[in-house]
C-alpha positions as CSV (number, residue, x, y, z in Angstrom):
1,X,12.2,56.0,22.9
2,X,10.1,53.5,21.3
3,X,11.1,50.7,19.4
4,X,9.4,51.9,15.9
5,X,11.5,56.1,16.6
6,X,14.8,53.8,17.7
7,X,14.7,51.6,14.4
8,X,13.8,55.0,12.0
9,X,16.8,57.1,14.1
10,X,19.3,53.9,13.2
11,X,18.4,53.9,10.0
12,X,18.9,57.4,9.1
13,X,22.6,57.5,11.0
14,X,22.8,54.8,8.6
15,X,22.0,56.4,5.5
16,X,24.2,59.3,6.3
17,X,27.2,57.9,7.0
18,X,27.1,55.4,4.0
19,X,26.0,58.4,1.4
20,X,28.9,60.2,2.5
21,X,31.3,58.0,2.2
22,X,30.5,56.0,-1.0
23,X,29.3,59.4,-3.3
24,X,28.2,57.7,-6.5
25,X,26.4,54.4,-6.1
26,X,27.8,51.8,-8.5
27,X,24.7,49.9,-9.8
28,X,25.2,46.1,-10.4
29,X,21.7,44.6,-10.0
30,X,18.0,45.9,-10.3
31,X,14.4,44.4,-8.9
32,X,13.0,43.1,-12.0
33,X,9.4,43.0,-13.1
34,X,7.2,42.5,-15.7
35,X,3.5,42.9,-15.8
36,X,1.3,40.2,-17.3
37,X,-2.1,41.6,-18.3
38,X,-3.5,37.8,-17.9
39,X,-3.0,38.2,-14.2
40,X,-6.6,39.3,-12.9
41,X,-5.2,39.5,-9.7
42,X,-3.4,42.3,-7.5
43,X,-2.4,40.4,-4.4
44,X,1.5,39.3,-4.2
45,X,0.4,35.7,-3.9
46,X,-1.3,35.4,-6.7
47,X,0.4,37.7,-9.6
48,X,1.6,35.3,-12.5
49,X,3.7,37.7,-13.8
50,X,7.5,37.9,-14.2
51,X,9.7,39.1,-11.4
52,X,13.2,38.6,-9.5
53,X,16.2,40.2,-9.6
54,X,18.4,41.2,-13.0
55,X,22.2,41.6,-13.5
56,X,23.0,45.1,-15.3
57,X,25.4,45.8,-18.0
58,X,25.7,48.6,-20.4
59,X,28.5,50.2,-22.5
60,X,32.3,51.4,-21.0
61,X,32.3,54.5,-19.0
62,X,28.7,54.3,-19.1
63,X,26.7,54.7,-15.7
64,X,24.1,52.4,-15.1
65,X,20.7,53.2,-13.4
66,X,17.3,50.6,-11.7
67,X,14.0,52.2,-12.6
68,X,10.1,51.3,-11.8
69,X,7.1,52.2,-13.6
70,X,3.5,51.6,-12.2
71,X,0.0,53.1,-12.6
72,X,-2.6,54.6,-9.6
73,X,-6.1,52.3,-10.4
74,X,-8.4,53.5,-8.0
75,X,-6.0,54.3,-5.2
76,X,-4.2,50.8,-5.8
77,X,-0.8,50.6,-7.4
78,X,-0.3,48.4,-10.3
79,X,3.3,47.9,-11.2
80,X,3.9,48.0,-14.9
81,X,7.9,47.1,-15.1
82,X,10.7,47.0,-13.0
83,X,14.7,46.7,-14.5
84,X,18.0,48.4,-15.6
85,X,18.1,51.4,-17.1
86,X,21.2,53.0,-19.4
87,X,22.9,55.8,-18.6
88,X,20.8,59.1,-17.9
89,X,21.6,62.5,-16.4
90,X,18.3,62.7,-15.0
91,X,19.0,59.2,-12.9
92,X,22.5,60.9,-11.0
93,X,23.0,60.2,-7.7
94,X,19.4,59.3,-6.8
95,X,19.6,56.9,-4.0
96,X,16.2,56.4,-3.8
97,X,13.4,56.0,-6.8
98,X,10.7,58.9,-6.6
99,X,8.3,60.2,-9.3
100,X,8.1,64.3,-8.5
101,X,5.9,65.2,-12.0
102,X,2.3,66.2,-10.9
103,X,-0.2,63.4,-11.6
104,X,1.1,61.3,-14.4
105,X,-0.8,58.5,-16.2
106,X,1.9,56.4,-15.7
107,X,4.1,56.9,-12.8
108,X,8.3,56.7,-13.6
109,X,11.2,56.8,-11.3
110,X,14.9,55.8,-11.7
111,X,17.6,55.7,-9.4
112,X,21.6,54.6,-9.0
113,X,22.6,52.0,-6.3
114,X,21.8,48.3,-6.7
115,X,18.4,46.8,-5.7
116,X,17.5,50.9,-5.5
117,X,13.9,50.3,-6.9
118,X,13.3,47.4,-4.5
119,X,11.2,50.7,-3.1
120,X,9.5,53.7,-4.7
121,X,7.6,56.6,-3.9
122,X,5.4,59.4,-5.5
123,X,6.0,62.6,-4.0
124,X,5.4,65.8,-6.0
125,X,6.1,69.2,-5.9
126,X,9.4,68.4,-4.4
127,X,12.4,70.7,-5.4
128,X,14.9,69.2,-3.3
129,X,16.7,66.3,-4.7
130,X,17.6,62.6,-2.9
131,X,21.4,62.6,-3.2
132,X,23.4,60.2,-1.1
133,X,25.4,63.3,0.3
134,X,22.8,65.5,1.4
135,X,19.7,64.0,2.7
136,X,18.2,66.5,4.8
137,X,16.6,65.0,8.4
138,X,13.0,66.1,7.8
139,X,12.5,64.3,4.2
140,X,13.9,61.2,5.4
141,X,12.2,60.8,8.8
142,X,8.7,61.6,7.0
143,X,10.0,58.2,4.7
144,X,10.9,56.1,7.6
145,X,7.9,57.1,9.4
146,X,5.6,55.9,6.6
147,X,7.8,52.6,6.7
148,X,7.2,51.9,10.2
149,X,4.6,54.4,11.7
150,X,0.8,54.0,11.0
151,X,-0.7,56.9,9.4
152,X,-3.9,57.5,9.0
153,X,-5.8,59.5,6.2
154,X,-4.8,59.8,2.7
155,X,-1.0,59.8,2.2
156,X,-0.5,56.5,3.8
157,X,1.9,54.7,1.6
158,X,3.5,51.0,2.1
159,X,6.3,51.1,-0.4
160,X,6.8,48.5,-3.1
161,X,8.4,45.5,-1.3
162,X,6.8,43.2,-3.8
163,X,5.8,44.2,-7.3
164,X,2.4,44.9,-6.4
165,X,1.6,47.3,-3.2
166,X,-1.1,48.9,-1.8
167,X,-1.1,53.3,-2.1
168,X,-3.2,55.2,-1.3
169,X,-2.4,59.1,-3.2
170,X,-4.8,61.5,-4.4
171,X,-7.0,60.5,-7.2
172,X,-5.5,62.8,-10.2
173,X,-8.8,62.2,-11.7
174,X,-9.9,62.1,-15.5
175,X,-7.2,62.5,-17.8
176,X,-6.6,62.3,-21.4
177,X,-6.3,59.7,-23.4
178,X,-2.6,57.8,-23.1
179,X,-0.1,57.7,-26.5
180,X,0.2,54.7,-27.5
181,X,3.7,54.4,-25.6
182,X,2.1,55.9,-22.6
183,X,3.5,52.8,-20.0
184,X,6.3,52.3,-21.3
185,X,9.7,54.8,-20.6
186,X,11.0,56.0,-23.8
187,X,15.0,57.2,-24.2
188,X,17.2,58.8,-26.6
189,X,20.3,57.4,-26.6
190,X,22.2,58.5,-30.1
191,X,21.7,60.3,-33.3
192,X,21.7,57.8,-36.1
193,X,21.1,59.7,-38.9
194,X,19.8,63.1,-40.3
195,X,17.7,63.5,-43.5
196,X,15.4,65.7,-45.1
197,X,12.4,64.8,-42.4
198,X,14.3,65.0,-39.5
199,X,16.6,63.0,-37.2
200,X,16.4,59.6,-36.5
201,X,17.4,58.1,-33.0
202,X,18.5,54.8,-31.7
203,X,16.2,54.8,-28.6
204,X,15.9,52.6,-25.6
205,X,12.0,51.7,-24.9
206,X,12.7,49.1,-21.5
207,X,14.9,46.1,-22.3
208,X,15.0,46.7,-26.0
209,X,16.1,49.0,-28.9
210,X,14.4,50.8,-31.0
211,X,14.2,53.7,-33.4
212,X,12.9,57.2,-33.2
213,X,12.1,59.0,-36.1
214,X,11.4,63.5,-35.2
215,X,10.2,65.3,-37.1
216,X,10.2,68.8,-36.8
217,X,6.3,70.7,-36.5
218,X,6.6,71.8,-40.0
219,X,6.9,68.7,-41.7
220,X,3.8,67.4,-39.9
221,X,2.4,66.5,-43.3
222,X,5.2,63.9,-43.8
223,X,5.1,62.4,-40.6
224,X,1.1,62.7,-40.7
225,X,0.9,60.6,-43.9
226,X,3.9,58.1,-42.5
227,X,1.5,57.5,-39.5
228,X,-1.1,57.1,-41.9
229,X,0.6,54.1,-44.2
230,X,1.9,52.3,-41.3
231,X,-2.0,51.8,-39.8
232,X,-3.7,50.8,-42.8
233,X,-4.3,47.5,-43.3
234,X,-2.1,44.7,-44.0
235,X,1.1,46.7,-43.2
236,X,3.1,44.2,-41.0
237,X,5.2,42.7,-42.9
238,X,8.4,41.0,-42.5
239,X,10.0,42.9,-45.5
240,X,8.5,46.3,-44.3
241,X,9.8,48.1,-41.3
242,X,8.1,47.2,-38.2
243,X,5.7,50.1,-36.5
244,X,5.5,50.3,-32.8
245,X,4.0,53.7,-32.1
246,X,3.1,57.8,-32.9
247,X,3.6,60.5,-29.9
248,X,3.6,64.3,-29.9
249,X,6.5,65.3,-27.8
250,X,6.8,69.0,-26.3
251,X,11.1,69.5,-26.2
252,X,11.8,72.9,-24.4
253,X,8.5,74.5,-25.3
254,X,8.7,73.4,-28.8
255,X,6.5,70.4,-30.5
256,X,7.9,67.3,-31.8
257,X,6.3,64.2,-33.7
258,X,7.5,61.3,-33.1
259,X,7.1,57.9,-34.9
260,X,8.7,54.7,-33.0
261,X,10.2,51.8,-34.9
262,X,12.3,48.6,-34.7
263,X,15.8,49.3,-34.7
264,X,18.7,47.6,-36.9
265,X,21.9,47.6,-35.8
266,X,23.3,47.8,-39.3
267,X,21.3,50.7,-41.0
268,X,21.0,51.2,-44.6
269,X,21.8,49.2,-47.3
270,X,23.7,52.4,-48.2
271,X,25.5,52.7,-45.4
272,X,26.5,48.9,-45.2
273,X,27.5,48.7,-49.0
274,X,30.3,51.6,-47.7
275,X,31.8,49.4,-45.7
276,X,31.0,46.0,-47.0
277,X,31.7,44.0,-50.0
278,X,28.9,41.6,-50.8
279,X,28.9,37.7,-51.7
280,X,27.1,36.1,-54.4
281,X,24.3,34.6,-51.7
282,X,24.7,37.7,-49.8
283,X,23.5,39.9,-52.7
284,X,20.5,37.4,-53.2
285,X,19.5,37.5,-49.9
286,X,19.1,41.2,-49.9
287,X,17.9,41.4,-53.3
288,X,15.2,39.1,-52.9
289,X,14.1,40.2,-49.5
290,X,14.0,43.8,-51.1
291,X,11.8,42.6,-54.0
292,X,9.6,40.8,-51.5
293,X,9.0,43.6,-49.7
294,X,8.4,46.5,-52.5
295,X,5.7,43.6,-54.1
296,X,3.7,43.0,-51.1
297,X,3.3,46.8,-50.6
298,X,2.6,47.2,-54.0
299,X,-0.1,44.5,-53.9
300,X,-3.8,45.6,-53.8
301,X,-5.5,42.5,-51.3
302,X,-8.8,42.6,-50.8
303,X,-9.0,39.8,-48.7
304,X,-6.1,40.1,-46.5
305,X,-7.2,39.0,-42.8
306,X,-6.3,42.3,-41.3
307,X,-8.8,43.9,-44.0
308,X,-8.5,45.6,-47.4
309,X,-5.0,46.0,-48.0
310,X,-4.9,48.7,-50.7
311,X,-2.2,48.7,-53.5
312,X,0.9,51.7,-52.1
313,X,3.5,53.7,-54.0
314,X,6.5,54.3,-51.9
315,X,8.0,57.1,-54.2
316,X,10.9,57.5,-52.7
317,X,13.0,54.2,-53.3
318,X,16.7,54.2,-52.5
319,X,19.3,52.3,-50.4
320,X,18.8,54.9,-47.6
321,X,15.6,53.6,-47.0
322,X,16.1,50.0,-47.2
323,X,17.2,49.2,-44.0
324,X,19.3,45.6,-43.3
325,X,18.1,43.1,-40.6
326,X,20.9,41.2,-38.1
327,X,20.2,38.7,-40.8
328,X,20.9,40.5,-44.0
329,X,17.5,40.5,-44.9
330,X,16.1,43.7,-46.1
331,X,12.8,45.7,-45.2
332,X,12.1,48.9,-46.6
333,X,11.7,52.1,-44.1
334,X,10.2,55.9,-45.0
335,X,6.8,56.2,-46.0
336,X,6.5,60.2,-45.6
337,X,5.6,60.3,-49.3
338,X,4.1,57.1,-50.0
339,X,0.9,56.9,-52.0
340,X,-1.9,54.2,-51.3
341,X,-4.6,53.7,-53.8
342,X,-8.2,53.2,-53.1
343,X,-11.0,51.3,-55.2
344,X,-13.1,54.2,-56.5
345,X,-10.8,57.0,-55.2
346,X,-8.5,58.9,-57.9
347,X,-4.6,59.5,-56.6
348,X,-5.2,63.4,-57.7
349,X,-3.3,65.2,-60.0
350,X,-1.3,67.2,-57.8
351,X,1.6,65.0,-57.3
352,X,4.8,67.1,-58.2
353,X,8.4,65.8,-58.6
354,X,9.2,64.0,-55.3
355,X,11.4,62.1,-54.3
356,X,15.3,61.8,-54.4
357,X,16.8,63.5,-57.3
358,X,19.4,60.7,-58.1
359,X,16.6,58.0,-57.9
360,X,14.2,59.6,-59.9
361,X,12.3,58.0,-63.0
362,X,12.7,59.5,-66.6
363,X,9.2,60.7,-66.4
364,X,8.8,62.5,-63.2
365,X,12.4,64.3,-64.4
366,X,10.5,65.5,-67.3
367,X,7.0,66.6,-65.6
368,X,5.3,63.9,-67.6
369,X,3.2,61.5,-65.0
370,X,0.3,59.7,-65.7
371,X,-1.2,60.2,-62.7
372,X,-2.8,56.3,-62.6
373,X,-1.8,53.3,-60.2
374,X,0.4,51.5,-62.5
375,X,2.0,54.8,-63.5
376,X,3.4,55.3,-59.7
377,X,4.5,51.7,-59.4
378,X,6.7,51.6,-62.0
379,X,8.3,54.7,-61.1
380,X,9.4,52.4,-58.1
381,X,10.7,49.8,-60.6
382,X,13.2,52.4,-62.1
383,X,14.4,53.8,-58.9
384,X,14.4,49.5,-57.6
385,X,16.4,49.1,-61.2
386,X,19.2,51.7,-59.5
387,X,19.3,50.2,-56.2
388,X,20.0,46.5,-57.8
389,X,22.8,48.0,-59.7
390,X,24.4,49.1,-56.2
391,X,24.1,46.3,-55.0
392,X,26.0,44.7,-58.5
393,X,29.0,47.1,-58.0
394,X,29.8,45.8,-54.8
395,X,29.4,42.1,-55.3
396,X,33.1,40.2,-55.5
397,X,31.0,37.2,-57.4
398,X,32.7,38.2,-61.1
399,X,36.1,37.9,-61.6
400,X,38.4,41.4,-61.3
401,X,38.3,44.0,-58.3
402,X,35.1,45.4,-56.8
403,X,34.9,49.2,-57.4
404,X,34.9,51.7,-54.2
405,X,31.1,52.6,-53.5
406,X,29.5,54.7,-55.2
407,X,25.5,56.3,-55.7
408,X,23.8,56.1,-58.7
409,X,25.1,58.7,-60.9
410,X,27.8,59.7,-59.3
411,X,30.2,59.3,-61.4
412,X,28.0,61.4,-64.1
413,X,26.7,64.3,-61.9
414,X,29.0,64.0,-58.8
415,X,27.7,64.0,-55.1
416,X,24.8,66.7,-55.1
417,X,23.3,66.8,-58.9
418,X,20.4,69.3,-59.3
419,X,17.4,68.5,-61.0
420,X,18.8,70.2,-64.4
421,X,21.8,67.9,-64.3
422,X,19.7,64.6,-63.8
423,X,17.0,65.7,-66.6
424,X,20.5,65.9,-69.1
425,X,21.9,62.8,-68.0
426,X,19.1,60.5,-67.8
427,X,16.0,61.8,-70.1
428,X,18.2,63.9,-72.7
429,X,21.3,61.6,-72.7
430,X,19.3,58.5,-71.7
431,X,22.3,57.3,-70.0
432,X,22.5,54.8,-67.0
433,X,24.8,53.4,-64.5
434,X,27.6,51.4,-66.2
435,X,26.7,47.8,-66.4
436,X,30.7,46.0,-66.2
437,X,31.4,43.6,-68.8
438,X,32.9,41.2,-66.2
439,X,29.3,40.5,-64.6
440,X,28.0,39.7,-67.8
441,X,30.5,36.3,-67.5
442,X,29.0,35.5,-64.6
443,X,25.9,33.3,-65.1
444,X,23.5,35.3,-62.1
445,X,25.3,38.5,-62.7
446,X,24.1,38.2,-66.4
447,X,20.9,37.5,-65.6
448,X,20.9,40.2,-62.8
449,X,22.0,42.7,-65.5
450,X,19.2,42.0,-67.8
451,X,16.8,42.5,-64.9
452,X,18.4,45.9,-64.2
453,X,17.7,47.0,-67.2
454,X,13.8,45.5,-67.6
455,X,13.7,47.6,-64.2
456,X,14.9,51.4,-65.4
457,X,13.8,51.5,-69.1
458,X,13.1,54.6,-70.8
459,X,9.3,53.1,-71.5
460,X,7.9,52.9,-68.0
461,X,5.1,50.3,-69.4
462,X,8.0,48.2,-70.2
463,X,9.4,48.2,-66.9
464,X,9.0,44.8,-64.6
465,X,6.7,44.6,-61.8
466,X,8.2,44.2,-58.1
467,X,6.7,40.3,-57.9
468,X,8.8,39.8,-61.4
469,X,11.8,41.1,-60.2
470,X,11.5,38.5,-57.4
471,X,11.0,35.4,-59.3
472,X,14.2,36.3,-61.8
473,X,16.2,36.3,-58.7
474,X,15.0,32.9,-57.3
475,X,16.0,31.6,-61.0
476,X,19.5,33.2,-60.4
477,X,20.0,31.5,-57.7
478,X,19.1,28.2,-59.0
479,X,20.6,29.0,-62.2
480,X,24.1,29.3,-60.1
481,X,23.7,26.1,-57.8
482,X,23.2,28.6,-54.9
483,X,21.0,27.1,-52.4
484,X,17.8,27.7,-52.9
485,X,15.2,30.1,-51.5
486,X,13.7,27.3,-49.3
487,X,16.9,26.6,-47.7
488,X,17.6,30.4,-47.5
489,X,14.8,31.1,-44.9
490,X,15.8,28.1,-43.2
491,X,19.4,29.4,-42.7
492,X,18.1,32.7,-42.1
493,X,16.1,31.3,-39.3
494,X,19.0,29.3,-37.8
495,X,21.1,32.6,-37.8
496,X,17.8,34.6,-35.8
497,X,17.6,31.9,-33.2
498,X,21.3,32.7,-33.0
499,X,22.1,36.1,-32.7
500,X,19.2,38.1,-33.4
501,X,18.7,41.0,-30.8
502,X,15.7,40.4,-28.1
503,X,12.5,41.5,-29.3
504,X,14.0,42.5,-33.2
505,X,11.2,42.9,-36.0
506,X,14.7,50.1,-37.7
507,X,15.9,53.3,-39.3
């Protein structure tokens, strides 16, 4: 027996007897890598990219998983990334990492046992599956003969040892264009929160969090003109939720679209009011972020570096879709109906009542829309006006107890108003939130009262402007010896280098 046959036969005896006693692998570490486009190089002395070897953790209870990603270029394997990967069915008791899908654009493979995707291997049209406990003799021996045995033609494979290898497979030859996420491994990890649009996901896209937004196939429109906003010009934005990507997803023979986000840990500013009572630098922090944000997008820049940034309604305005940073700062999420403006171009006239019910402006209640620029951005204002009140009622700056959270309304019209019971209280009664006495004692309350109500006035030409709003705030703060906007950021920025997540820009 040669030496080659004697090492290939010690290994498998090997394999067999450890896969049957230790079942599950328990995975501790992972070979990790990380591609640098600047490398122009594919040889393993000369990469410049990141490599080594990562320690794992994930949740309790939680099973952990290596994986590998890499690309075919001409017969020559390119790896992409290399890590840990959380806790997926599809990973189970895969001792070894192999990608079975027929020629992918971008190869994937995950597997349980530490160090697992040191190696990895395409082989498709495979039913069987590698489990530690029943490795049959024929698979294996045709893997250990490719480590040891030269082959010729073209299914000769030397496995990853290094990042970068040399395979030769069978060209899969011209394929479509790649989604935007196409190299990197995308997975749904919890449902954050349902709306009218869809479900939104808290997503794991390689070593970072992020959000998924799917949207059912018939509200493609929605997610159609979301996609839309989010690629125009000038969109990026600190106070505006960060964009990573679009993909059409097919989910047991039925189509998804998907739009990829940053993630925040702390969701809505509706959410987080629930369960939090705010300070009096807390609420001007969040306040003033908000206002940042809702000005910039309502800002028509011609000259922006990116290009033309035109002037957008968001039309749908309320703490559900502002959306609260590890540093309290806000950035506004949920463009499905959002409205951009274009010199020479009319908005149309077909613009019904959108929108949520609860938030909704005196004149799209009544039907009555001036269907002009400034006409949609103050419609904003008003629902802005409501979201600064919510903000109010949980703020323990005034003297007296803070109220239990409440929406807009709610105390008028109750949980689920219909559109008949907001046109009574708010265009026939003209009635808005209560405004307490107390935070008229306090000197930024006061001031953040009389703002309120310069945002939801009956008259929307009287209403302020987003920009407006902003500068009242800074003078509350300075009128209350907070610190000042200045030393705000830099606090902010202290707290980011702190504890902000890797990678951070959302629902």
């Amino acid at each position: 027996m040669g030496s080659a046959t004697k090492l290939a036969f010690s290994v498998f005896l090997i394999s067999c007897s450890s896969g049957a006693i230790l079942g599950r692998s328990e995975t501790q570490k992972c070979v990790h890598y990380n591609y640098s486009p600047s490398s122009s190089s594919l040889t393993p002395e000369n990469q410049g990219n990141v490599s080594g070897v990562v320690t794992c953790s994930g949740e309790k209870d939680k099973r952990l998983h290596c994986f590998a990603t890499w690309k075919n270029i001409s017969g020559v394997v390119q790896v992409v990334k290399q890590g840990c990967w959380l806790d997926d069915r599809n990973c189970y008791d895969r001792n070894e990492c192999v990608e079975r899908k027929d020629a992918p654009e971008v190869f994937f493979c995950c597997c349980e046992g530490s160090l697992c995707n040191d190696k990895f291997y395409y082989s498709p049209n495979s039913s069987q599956q590698l489990v530690p406990s029943k490795i049959h003799l024929s698979s294996l021996l045709y893997v250990l003969l490719l480590l040891f045995l030269p082959v010729g033609g073209e299914t000769r494979c030397v496995p990853a040892v290094s990042p970068v290898v040399t395979c030769l497979l069978q060209d899969p030859g011209p394929l479509p264009p790649s989604p935007i996420l196409g190299q990197k491994p995308l997975q749904l990890l919890e449902v954050k929160a349902r709306g009218r649009f869809g479900h939104v996901w808290k997503a794991q896209l390689l070593s970072e969090y992020v959000a998924v937004k799917i949207f059912p196939i018939q509200d493609r429109q929605s997610w159609q003109n979301e996609y839309e906003i989010y690629n125009l010009s000038g969109m990026r934005h600190e106070n505006l939720l960060h964009f990573i990507g679009a993909e059409k997803r097919s989910i047991n023979m039925e189509l998804q679209l998907w739009l990829i986000t940053a993630y925040h840990e702390k969701g809505s500013l509706s959410d987080y009011l629930k369960a939090n009572i705010l300070s009096w630098s807390e609420l001007c922090l969040i306040a003033q972020s908000m206002s940042r944000g809702l000005a910039y997008l309502h800002e028509d820049i011609p000259g922006h570096k990116d290009g033309h940034k035109p002037a957008i309604a968001h039309r749908d305005i309320k703490s559900k879709n502002i959306l609260l940073k590890s540093n309290l700062t806000a950035c506004i999420a949920d463009f499905g109906l959002a409205l951009r403006f274009e010199a020479g171009k009319s908005p149309g006239d077909t613009h019904g009542q959108v929108g949520t019910r609860r938030y909704m402006a005196p004149e799209v209640l009544e039907g009555a829309i001036n269907f002009q620029r400034d006409a949609f951005l103050r419609i904003d204002m008003y629902a802005l006006g409501l979201v600064l009140w919510e903000l109010a009622s949980r703020c323990k700056a005034a003297d007296g107890p803070v109220d239990e959270y409440r929406l807009p309304f709610e105390e008028e019209v109750g949980p689920h108003p219909s559109l008949e019971d907001m046109q009574e209280v708010v265009v026939h009664k003209k009635q808005r939130p209560t405004l307490r006495e107390c935070w008229q004692k306090h000197t930024g309350l006061a001031v953040l009262c009389e703002t309120i109500e310069e945002c939801w006035d009956h008259e929307a030409e009287a209403r302020l402007s987003a920009g407006c709003v902003e500068e009242r705030i800074v003078q509350m703060q300075r009128q209350t010896n907070v610190t000042a906007p200045e030393e705000i950021v830099t606090v902010v920025t202290m707290v980011t280098n702190v504890d902000y997540p890797p990678k951070e820009s959302s629902l």
